[in-house]
C-alpha positions as a Markdown table, in Angstrom:
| # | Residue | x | y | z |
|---|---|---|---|---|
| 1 | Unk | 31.0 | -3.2 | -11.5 |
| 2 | Unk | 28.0 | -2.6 | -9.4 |
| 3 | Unk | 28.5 | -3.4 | -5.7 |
| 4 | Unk | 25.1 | -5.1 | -3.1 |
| 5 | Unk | 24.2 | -6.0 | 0.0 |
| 6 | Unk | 22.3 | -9.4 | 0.0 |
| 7 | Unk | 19.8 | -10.2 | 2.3 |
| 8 | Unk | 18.8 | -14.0 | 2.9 |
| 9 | Unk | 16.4 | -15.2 | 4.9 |
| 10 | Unk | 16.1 | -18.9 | 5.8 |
| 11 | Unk | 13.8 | -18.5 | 8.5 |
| 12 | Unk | 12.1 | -15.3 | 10.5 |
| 13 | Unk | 14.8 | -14.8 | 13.4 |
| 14 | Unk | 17.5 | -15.5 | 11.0 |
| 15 | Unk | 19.0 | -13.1 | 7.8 |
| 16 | Unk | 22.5 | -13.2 | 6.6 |
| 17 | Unk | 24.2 | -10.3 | 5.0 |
| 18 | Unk | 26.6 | -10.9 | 1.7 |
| 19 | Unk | 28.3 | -8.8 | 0.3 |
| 20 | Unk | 28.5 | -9.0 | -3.5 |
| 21 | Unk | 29.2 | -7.6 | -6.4 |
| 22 | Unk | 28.1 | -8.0 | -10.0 |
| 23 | Unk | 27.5 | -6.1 | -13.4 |
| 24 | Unk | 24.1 | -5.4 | -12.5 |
| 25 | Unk | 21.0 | -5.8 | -10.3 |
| 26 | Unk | 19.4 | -7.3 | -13.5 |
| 27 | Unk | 22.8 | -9.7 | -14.1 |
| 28 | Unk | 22.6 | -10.5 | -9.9 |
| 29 | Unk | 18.4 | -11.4 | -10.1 |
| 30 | Unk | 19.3 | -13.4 | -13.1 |
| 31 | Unk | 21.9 | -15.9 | -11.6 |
| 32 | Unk | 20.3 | -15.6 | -8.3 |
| 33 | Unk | 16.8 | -16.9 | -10.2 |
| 34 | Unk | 18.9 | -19.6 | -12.7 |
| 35 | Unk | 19.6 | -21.2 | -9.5 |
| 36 | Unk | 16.5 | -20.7 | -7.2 |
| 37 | Unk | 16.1 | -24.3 | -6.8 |
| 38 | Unk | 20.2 | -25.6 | -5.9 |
| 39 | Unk | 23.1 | -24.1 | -5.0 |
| 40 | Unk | 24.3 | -20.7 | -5.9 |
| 41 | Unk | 27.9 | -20.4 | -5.4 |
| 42 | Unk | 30.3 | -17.7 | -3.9 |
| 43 | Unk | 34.1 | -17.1 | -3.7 |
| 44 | Unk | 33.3 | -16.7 | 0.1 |
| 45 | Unk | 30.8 | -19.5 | 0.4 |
| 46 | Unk | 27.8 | -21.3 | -0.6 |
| 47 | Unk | 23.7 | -20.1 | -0.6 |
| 48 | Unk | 21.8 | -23.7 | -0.3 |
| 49 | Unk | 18.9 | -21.8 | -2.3 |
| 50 | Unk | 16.3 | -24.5 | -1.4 |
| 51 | Unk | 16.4 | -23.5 | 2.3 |
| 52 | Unk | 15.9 | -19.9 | 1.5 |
| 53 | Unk | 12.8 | -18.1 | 2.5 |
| 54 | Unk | 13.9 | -14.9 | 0.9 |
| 55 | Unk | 16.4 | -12.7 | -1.0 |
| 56 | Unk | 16.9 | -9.1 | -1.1 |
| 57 | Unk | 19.2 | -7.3 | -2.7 |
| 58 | Unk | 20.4 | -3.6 | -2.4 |
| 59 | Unk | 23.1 | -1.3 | -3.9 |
| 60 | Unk | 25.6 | 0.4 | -1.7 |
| 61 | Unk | 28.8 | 2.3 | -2.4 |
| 62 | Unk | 31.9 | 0.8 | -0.9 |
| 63 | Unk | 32.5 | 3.7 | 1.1 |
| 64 | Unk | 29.5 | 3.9 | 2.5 |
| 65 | Unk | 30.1 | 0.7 | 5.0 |
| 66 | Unk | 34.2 | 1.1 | 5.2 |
| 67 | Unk | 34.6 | -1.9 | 3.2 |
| 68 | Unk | 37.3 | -2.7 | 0.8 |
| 69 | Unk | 36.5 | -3.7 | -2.9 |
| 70 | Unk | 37.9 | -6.9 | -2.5 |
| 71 | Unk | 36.0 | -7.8 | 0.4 |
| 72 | Unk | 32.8 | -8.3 | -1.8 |
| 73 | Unk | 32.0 | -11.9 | -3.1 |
| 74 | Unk | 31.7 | -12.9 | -6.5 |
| 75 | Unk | 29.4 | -15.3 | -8.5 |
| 76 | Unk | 31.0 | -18.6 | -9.5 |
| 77 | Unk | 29.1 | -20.0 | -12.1 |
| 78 | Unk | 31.0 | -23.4 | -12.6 |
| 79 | Unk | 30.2 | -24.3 | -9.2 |
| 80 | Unk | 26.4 | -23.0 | -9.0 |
| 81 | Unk | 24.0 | -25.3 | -9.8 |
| 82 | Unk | 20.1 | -25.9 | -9.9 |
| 83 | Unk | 18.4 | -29.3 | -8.6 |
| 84 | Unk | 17.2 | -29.8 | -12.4 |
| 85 | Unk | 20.5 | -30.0 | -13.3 |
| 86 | Unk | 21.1 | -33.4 | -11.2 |
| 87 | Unk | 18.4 | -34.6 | -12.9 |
């Protein structure tokens, strides 16, 4: 398990941090990409993707911020969805 930081812009003055984890940057770029255009979902939250300006994602080690394993939020793929989807 690879563990990120996610930056997300939804306007200039305003970026929020999540942190994530996943198998891989590629496996976090896909999901984040498959639902570019909805909701992608978290166990600590929702990311309305249509509102957001921009995502960046970088790899940390846990120890690096004093953060415990658990504290990082994971996918939820049964609750993600993209607008095409309602369709």
């Amino acid at each position: 398990m690879k563990y990120f930081i996610l930056y997300i812009s939804y306007s200039p003055d305003f970026t929020q941090e999540l942190y994530i984890k996943s198998k891989s940057m590629e496996h976090l770029l896909e999901f984040i990409g498959c639902y570019s255009n909805g909701c992608l979902a978290t166990s600590q939250g929702n990311i309305n993707t249509t509102q957001v300006l921009s995502m960046y994602a970088r790899e940390i080690n846990p120890s690096q911020i004093g953060l415990n394993k658990i504290k990082f939020a994971t996918i939820n793929e049964n609750k993600s969805y993209n607008a095409m989807d309602l369709a």
